[in-house]
N, C-alpha and C positions, 0 to 999 in steps of 0.2 A: 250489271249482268251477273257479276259473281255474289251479291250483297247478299251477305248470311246463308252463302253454302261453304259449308266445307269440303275442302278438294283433300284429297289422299295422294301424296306425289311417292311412290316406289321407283327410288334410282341409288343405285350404286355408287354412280358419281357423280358428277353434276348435270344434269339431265336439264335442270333450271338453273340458273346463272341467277345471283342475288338482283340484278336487276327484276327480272321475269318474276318471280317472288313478290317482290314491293309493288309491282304492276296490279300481280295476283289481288295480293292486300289490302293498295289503296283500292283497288275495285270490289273491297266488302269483301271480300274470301276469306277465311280461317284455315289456312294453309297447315296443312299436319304431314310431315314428314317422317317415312319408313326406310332404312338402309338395308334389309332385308325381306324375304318375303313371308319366313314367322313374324317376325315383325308389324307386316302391313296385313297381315290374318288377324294377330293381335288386336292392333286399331279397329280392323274391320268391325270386329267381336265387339269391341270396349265405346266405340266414338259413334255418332252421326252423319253416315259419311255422306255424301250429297253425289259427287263424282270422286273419280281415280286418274292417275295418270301412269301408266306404268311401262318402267325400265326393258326393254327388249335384254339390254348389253349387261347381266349380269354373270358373273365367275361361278359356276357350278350349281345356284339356285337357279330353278326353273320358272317364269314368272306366272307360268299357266291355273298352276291351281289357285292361285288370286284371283286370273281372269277368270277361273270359271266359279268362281264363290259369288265376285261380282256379278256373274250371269244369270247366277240364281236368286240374288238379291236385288236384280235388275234396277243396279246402280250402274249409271253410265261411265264407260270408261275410254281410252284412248292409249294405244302405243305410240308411246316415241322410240320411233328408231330410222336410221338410217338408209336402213336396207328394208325392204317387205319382200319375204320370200312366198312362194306362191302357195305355199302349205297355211301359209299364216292368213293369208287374204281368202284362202277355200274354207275356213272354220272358223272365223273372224271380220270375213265379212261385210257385213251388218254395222260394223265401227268405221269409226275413221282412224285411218293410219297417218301419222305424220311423223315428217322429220326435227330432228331436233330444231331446226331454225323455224319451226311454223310458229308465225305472229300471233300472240294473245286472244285478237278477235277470231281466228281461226278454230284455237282450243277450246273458245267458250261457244262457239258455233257447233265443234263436234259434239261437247258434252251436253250441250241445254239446247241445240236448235239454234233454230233463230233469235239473233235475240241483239237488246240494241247498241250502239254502240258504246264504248266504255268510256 
């Protein structure tokens, strides 16, 4: 399901657990990791990015102007966070929202559809 995309993971802290990562991995991804969000603008710019996944719970970066770079470069993307606030789900939409603990198949359903199992 993931075989030769690259995913874009923007989180601050561990958002992915090195497990989730190697899961990533063995299932064909090219896992490219941003700790900020010039950072993951950066990559954006520089790499081939396939999907995102990106950090709600960042310290004073805002993650939005990534989402909406992504939106215009209608790369699929996904928030992990905990909480969805209803401002986030009114212009936002359109995505899947999940929490940190959504299962692998989950993330590569929000990001690619349907798709088979891993």
């Amino acid at each position: 399901m993931f075989k030769g995309r690259t995913v874009l993971i923007v989180e601050e802290g561990h958002l992915l657990d090195d497990d989730t990562r190697l899961l990533l991995e063995t299932g064909g991804a090219i896992v490219i990791a941003a700790a900020s969000v010039p950072s993951g603008l950066t990559l954006l710019t520089n790499e081939n990015i396939d999907a995102a996944i990106l950090d709600l719970q960042f310290d004073g970066d805002a993650v939005f102007p990534l989402a909406e770079r992504l939106l215009f470069l209608e790369i699929p993307f996904i928030f992990a966070t905990a909480y969805v606030s209803p401002e986030l789900s009114g212009v936002y939409g359109g995505f899947h929202l999940c929490a940190r603990t959504t299962e692998l198949q989950q993330i590569a359903e929000a990001l690619f559809g349907t798709v088979a199992s891993i």
